[in-house]
N, C-alpha and C positions, 0 to 999 in steps of 0.2 A: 821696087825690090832690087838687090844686089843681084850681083854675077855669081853661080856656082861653078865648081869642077867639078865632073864626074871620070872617073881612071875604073877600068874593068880588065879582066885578065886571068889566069890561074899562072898560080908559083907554088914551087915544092915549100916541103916542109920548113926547110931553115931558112930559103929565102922570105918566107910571109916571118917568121919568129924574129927576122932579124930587122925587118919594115917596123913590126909592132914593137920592137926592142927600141928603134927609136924614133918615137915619139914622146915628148917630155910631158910628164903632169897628167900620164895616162890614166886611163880608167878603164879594165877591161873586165868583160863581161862573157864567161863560155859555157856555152851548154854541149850537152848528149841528150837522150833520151829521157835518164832516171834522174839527170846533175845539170842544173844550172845553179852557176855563182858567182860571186866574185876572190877569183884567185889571186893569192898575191904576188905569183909569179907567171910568165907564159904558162898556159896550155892549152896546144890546139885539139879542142876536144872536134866534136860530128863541125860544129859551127861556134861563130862569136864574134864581140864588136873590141874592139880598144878604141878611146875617143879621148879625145880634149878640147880647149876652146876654139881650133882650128879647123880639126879635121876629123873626122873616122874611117875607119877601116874593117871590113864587114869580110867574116869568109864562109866559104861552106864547104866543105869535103866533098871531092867528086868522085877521088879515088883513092886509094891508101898513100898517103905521103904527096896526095896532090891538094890543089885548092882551089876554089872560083874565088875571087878577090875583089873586094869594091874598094874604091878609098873616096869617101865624099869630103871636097874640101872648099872651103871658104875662100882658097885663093891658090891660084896657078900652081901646080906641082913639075919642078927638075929632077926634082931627086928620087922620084920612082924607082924599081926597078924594071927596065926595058921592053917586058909581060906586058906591064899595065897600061895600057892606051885608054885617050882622052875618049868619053863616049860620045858620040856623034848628037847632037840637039843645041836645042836655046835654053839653057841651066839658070836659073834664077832661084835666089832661098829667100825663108823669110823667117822669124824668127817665134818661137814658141814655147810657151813655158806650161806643164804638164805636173799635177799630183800623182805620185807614186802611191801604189799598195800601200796601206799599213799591215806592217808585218805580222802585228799581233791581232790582226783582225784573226777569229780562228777560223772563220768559214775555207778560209785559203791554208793551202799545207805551203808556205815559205821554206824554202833549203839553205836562207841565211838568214842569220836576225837583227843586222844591221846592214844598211846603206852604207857604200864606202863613201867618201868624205864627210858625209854630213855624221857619220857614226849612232845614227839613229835609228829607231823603226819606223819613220815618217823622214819622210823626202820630197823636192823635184828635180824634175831634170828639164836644164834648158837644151830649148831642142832647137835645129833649123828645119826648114819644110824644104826638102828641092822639090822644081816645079820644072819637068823636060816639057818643053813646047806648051807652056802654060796648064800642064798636066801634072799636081801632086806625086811624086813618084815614090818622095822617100822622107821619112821623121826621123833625122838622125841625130842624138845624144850628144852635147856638146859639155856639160857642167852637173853634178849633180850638188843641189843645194839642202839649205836645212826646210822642212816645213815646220813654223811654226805657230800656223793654226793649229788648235783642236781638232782631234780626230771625230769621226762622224759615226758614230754605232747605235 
């Protein structure tokens, strides 16, 4: 298995908008209670991931205009901002690729009807596995691809 990075912290409102702002060939993903989607601009909704082939970045609302902040990265981070400390452990990832919901399945009420990149109602998403102290800890989203098996109904 390779080395991970794991960075943990809380940052205000514009400093996480402006982490998730740059990241290039992002992918982001935010929910609330009633809304989960993918937007095509920032918004930090209750929580949500932004991801590319490198890295993600995960938040949660702790408080109004506050945030708990994960950044899971495949390799050493500088450019944080000064919040986010490296989390303490032996980080290892490993690599995983994962079928997506079909959208049009109806037993599921979906809130979008297409996968972003692949622009489909059938997807996957390559994932990494972190593993703290040989412990599974996190699946985090690095690519979302086309599926193009047949859907299974």
């Amino acid at each position: 298995m390779k080395r991970g990075w794991v960075y943990s912290g809380v940052l205000g409102a514009e400093e996480l908008r402006q982490l998730i702002e740059s990241i290039p060939g992002r992918v982001l993903l935010s929910w609330e209670l009633a809304r989960l989607d993918f937007p095509s601009s920032v918004e930090l909704r209750d929580a949500g991931c932004a991801f590319n082939s490198g890295a993600e970045i995960r938040w949660e609302r702790v408080t109004e205009g506050r945030y708990r902040v994960w950044v899971l990265s495949d390799g050493e981070r500088n450019d944080l901002p000064d919040a986010l400390k490296l989390v303490e452990g032996d980080w290892e990832i490993s690599e995983c690729e994962t079928r997506l919901l079909n959208l049009e399945d109806k037993r599921f009420a979906a809130q979008f009807d297409l996968y972003p990149v692949a622009n489909r109602p059938e997807a996957r998403f390559v994932c990494r596995v972190f593993y703290r102290d040989k412990v599974a800890t996190f699946v985090s989203p690095r690519e979302v691809t086309s599926d193009a098996q047949e859907s299974e109904r």
